[in-house]
C-alpha positions as CSV (number, residue, x, y, z in Angstrom):
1,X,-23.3,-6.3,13.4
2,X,-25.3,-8.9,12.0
3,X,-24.4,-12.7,13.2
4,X,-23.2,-14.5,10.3
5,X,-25.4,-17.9,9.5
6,X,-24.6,-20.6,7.2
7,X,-26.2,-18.2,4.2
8,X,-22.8,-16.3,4.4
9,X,-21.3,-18.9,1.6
10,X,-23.9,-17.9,-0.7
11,X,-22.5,-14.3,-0.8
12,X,-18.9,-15.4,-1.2
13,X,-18.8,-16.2,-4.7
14,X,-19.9,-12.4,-5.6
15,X,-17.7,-10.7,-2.8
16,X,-14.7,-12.7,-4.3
17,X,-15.6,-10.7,-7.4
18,X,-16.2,-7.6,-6.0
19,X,-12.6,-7.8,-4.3
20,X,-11.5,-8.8,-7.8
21,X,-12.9,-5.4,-9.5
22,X,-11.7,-3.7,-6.1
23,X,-7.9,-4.9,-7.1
24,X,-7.8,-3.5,-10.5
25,X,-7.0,0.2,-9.5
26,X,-4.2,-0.9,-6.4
27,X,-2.1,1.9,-6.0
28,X,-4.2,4.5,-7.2
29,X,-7.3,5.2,-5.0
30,X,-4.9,7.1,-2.2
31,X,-5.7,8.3,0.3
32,X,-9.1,6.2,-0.2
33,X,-9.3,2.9,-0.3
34,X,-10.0,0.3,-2.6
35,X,-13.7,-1.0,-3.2
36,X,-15.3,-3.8,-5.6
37,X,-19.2,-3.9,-5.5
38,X,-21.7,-5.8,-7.3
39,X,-25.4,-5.6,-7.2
40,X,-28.2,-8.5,-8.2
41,X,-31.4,-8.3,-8.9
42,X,-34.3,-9.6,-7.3
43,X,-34.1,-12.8,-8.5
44,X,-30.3,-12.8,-7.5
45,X,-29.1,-12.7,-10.7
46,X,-26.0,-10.5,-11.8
47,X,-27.4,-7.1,-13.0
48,X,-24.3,-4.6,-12.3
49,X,-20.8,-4.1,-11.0
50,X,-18.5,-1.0,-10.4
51,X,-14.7,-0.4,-8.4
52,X,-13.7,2.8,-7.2
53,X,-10.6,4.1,-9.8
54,X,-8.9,6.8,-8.2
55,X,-9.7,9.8,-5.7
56,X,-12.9,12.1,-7.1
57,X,-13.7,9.7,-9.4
58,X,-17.3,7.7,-8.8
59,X,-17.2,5.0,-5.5
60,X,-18.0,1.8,-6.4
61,X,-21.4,1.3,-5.5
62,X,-22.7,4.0,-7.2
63,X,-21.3,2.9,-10.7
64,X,-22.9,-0.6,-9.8
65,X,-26.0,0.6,-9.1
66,X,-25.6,2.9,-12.4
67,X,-25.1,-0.1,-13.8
68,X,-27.8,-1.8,-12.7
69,X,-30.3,1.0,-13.0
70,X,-33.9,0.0,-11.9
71,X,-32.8,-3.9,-11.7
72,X,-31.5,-3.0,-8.4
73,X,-35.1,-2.3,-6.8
74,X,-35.5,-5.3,-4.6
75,X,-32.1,-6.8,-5.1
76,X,-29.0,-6.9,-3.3
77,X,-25.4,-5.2,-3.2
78,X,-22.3,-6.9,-2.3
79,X,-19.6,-4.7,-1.4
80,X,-16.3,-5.2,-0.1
81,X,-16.2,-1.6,2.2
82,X,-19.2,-0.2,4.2
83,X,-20.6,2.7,2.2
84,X,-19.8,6.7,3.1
85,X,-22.5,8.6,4.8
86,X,-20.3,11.8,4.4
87,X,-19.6,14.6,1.5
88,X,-16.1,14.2,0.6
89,X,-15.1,14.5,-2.9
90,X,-18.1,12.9,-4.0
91,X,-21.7,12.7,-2.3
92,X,-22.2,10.1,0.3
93,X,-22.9,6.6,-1.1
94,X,-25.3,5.9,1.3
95,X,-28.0,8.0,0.1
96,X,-27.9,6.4,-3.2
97,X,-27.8,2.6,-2.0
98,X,-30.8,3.8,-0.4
99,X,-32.4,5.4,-3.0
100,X,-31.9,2.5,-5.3
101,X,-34.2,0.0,-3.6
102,X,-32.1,-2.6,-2.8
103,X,-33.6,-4.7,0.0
104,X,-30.2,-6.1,1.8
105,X,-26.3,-5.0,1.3
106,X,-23.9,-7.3,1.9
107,X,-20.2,-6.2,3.4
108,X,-17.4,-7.3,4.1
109,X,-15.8,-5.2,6.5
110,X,-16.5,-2.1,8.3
111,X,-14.6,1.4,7.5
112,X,-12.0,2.1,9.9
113,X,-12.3,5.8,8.8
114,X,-13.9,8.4,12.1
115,X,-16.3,9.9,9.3
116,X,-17.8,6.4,8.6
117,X,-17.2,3.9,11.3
118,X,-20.4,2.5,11.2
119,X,-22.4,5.7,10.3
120,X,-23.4,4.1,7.0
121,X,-24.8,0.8,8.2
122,X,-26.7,2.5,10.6
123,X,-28.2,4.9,7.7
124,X,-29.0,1.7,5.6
125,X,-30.3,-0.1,8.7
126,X,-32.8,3.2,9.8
127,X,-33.8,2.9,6.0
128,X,-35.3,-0.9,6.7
129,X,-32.7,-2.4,4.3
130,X,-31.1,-5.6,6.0
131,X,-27.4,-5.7,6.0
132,X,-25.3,-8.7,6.9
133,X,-21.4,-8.2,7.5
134,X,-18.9,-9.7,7.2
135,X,-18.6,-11.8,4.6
136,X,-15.0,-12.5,3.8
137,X,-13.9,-9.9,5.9
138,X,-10.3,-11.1,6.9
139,X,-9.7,-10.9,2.4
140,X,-10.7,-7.5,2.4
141,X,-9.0,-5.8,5.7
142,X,-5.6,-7.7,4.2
143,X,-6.5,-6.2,0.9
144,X,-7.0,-2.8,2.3
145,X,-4.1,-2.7,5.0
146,X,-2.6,-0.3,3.9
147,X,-5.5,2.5,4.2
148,X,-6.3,0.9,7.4
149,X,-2.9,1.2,9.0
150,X,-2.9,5.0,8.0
151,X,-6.3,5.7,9.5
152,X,-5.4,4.4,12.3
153,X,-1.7,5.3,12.8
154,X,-1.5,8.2,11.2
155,X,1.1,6.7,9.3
156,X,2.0,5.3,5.7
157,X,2.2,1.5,5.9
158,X,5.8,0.8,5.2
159,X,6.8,-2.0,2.7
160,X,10.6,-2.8,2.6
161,X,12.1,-4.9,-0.4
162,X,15.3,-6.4,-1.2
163,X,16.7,-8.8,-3.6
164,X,19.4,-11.3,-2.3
165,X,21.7,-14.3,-3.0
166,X,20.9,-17.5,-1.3
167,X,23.4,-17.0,1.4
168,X,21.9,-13.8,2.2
169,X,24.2,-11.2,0.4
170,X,22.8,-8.1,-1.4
171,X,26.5,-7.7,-3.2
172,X,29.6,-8.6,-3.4
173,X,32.4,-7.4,-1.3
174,X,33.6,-5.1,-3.8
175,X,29.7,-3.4,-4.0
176,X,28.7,-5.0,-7.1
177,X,25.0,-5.6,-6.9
178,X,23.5,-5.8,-10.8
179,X,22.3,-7.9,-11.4
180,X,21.6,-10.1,-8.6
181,X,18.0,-11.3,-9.1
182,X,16.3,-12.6,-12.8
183,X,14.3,-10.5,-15.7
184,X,10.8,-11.6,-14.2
185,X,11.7,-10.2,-10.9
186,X,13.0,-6.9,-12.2
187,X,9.9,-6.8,-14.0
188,X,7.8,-7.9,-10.6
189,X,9.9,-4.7,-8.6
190,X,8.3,-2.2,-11.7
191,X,4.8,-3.8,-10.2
192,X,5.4,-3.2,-6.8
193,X,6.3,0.5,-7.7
194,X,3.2,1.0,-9.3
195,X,0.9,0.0,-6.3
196,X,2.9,2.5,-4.1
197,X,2.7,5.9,-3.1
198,X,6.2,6.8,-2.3
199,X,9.6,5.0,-2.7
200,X,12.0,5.7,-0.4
201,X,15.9,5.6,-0.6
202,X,18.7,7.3,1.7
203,X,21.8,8.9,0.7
204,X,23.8,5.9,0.7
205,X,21.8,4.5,-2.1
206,X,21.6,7.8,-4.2
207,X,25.8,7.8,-3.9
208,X,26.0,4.0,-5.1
209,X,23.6,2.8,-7.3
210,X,22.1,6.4,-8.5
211,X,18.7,4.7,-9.6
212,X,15.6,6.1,-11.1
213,X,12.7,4.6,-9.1
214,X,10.0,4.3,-11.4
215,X,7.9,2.0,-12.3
216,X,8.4,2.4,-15.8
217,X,5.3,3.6,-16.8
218,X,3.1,1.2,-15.3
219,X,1.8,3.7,-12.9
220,X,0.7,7.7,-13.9
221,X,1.4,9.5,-12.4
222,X,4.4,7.9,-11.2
223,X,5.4,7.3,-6.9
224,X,6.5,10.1,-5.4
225,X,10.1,9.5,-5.0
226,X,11.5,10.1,-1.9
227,X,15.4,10.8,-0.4
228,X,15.5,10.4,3.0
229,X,19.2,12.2,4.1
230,X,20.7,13.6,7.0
231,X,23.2,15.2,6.0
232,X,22.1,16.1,2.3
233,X,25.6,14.9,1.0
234,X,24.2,14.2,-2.5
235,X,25.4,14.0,-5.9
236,X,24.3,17.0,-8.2
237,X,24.0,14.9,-11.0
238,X,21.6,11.8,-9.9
239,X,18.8,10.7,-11.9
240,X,16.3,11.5,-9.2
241,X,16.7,15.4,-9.8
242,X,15.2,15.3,-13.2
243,X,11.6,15.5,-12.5
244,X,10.1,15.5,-16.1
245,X,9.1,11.5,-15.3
246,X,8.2,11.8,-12.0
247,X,8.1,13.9,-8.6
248,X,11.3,13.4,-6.0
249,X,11.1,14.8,-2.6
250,X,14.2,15.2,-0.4
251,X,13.2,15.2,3.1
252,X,16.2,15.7,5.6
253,X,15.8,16.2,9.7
254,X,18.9,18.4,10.3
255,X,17.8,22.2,10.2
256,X,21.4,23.0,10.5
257,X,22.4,21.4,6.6
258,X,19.5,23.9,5.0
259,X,22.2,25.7,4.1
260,X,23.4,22.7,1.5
261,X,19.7,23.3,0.1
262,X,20.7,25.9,-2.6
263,X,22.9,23.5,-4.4
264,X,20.4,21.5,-5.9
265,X,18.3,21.8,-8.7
266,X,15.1,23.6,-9.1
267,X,13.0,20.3,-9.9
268,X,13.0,18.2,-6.4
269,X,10.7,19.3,-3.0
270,X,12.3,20.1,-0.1
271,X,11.0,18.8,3.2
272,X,12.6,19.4,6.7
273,X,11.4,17.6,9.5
274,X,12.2,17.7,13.2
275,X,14.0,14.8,12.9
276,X,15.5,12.5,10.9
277,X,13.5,9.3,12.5
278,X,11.9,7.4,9.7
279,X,8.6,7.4,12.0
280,X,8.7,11.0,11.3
281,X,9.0,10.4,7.8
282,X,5.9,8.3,7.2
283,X,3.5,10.7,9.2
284,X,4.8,13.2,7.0
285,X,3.7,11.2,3.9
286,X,0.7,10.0,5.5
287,X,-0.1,13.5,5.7
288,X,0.6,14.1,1.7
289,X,-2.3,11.1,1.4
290,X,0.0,8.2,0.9
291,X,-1.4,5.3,2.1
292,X,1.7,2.8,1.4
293,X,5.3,3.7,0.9
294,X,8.1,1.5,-0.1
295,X,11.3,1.5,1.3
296,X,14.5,0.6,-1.1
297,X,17.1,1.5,1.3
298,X,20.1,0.4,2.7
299,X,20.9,-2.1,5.3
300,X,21.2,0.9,8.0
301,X,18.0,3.0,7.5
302,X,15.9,-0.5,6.6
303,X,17.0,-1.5,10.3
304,X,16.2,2.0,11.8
305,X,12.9,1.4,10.2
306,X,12.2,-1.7,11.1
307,X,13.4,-0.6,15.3
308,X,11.2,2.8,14.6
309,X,7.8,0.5,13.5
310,X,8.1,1.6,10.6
311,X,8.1,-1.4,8.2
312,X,5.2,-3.5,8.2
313,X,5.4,-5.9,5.4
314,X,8.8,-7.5,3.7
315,X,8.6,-8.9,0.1
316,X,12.7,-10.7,-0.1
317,X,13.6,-11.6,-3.5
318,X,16.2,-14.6,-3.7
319,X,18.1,-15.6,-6.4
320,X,19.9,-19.4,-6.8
321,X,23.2,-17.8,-6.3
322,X,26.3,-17.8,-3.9
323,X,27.9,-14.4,-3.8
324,X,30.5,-15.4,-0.3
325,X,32.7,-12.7,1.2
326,X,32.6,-12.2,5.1
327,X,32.9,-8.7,4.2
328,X,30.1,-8.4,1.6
329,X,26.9,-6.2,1.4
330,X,24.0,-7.4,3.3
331,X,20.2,-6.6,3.3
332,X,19.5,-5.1,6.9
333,X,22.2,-3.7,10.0
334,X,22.3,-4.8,13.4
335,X,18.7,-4.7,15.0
336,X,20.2,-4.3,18.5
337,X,19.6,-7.8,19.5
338,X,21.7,-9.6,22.2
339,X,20.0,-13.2,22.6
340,X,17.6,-15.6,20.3
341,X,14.5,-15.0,22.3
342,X,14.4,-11.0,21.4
343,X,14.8,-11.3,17.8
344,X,11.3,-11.2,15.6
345,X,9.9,-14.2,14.7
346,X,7.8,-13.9,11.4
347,X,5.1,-16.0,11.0
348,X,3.2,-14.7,8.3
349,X,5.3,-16.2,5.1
350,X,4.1,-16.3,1.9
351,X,6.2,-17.8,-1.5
352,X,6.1,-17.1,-5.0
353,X,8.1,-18.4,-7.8
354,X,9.6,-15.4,-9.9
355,X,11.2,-17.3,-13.0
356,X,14.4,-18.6,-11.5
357,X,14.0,-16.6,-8.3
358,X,11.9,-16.9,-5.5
359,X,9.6,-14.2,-3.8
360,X,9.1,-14.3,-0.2
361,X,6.1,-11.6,1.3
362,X,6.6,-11.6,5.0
363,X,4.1,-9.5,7.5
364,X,5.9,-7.9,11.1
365,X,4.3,-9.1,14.1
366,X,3.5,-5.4,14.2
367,X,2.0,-5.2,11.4
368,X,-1.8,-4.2,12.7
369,X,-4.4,-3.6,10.2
């Protein structure tokens, strides 16, 4: 890699755009990533940009340098990902960034992916273009976690969420949760659906709150929705069995409840795995090309999941309110812990105002990307 000098700041202002173009299709590039580029002309003026929209559709650099057409001879290209030199879906992006004439690429970080990983700067390098990385490099692998924890864990990054009172309760003691948290939050939980792969709820939560798990209509298609049961003791008349609006998979790790199978309807997948460890789960769904999935569970599989690895990021909605009750509903169950210096210290806090409530985005320790 090329040492960064103090020219690096003159390339931040265009790879804060390209990361800009490479947000606007979050949660629907899976299993690729997401990629902003923007190419310049000669002169270093602003001839073309591009983001990649969805899997098989165009990469980004080659709808910037569409864009930019015969501009680009000379020029540059910023781009937040280093560019494919293999044939997936589409041709390898390599050849074109060479074939356009550009003089330097810019790049913020390096592809994680075995197919890649480095392949393509070496190509552009061989081809006498000059290519300086790592320009904002820590915004783009953050942005991207997701697809780089997958590629290298073989698993779906895991993103649990819960909306609580400000002593910490998720309902009252009789189970009343709705509505705990404000309209803008509700609204905020549709968004999070929408950048995810796969939502993920046990049995517990099927039996209580029946929901829907959508994102209603902000993404299409819509997350896979996903029931995570042992013992398949479902009702045969939740929501989640209609698959007209969007696809539900019931995934259970106990070979010997197949025989419950039958009762359900046609609609939902079926999916028995060798276990019924949520580490299990998210290979599976890595394997299905899901890059993130969100977990909307309980207080007992969200701490299995958390002991398993298998939540990486937390986003906490909490509302101004006192619910009390020594018996009453709350957000995670015991984590096994037996004295303060075991228990996991998060240091990677983030806050957001949502209307009257307030958003906190908290990364694991674990949390590698």
């Amino acid at each position: 890699m090329n040492h960064l000098d103090a020219s690096i700041h003159v390339w931040e202002p265009w790879m804060r755009r390209a990361l800009q173009l490479a947000s606007l299709a979050e949660g629907n590039t899976s299993p690729n990533p997401l990629v902003g580029a923007v190419v310049l002309d000669a002169a270093g003026d602003f001839v073309g940009e591009g983001f990649h929209s969805k899997a098989g559709m165009p990469h980004a650099e080659v709808l910037a340098l569409d864009q930019a057409g015969k501009r680009a001879k000379g020029g540059t290209l910023v781009v937040t990902l280093e560019p494919c030199s293999h044939q997936g879906k589409t041709p390898p992006c390599s050849k074109k960034v060479v074939r356009s004439g550009v003089s330097k690429v810019v790049i913020a970080m390096q592809d994680p992916d075995p197919r890649v990983s480095g392949a393509g700067i070496r190509e552009l390098k061989n081809a006498g273009i000059e290519v300086i990385i790592g320009v904002l490099e820590e915004q783009a692998a953050y942005q991207n976690r997701t697809y780089c924890f997958r590629i290298k864990t073989g698993r779906a990054w895991g993103t649990l969420k819960w909306a609580m009172s400000l002593d910490g309760r998720t309902g009252l003691p009789n189970g009343s949760s709705q509505w705990i948290s404000g309209q803008e939050a509700r609204q905020w939980v549709y968004d999070l659906r929408s950048k995810c792969d796969a939502v993920i709820v046990g049995g517990g939560t099927v039996r209580l709150d029946n929901p829907l798990l959508t994102s209603r209509g902000r993404a299409n298609p819509e997350p896979l929705r996903v029931v995570f049961s042992r013992t398949l003791d479902l009702p045969l008349d939740a929501q989640l069995w209609d698959t007209t609006k969007a696809k539900t998979l019931i995934v259970h790790g106990n070979d010997e409840e197949k025989n419950r199978v039958s009762k359900f309807p046609n609609g939902p997948e079926m999916l028995c795995l060798d276990s019924s460890d949520p580490i299990n789960l998210l290979e599976a769904l890595a394997q299905r090309n899901c890059n993130r999935a969100l977990w909307e569970c309980g207080a007992e599989l969200a701490a299995l999941a958390i002991r398993q690895g298998c939540v990486q990021e937390i986003m906490i909605v909490v509302a101004p309110k006192l619910l009390g009750g020594l018996p009453a509903r709350t957000p995670i169950a015991d984590l096994g812990f037996e004295a303060m210096d075991q228990v996991l210290l998060l240091e990677k806090c983030s806050f957001e105002k949502l209307g009257t409530d307030w958003l906190i985005n908290v990364l694991l320790p674990h949390a590698q990307y």
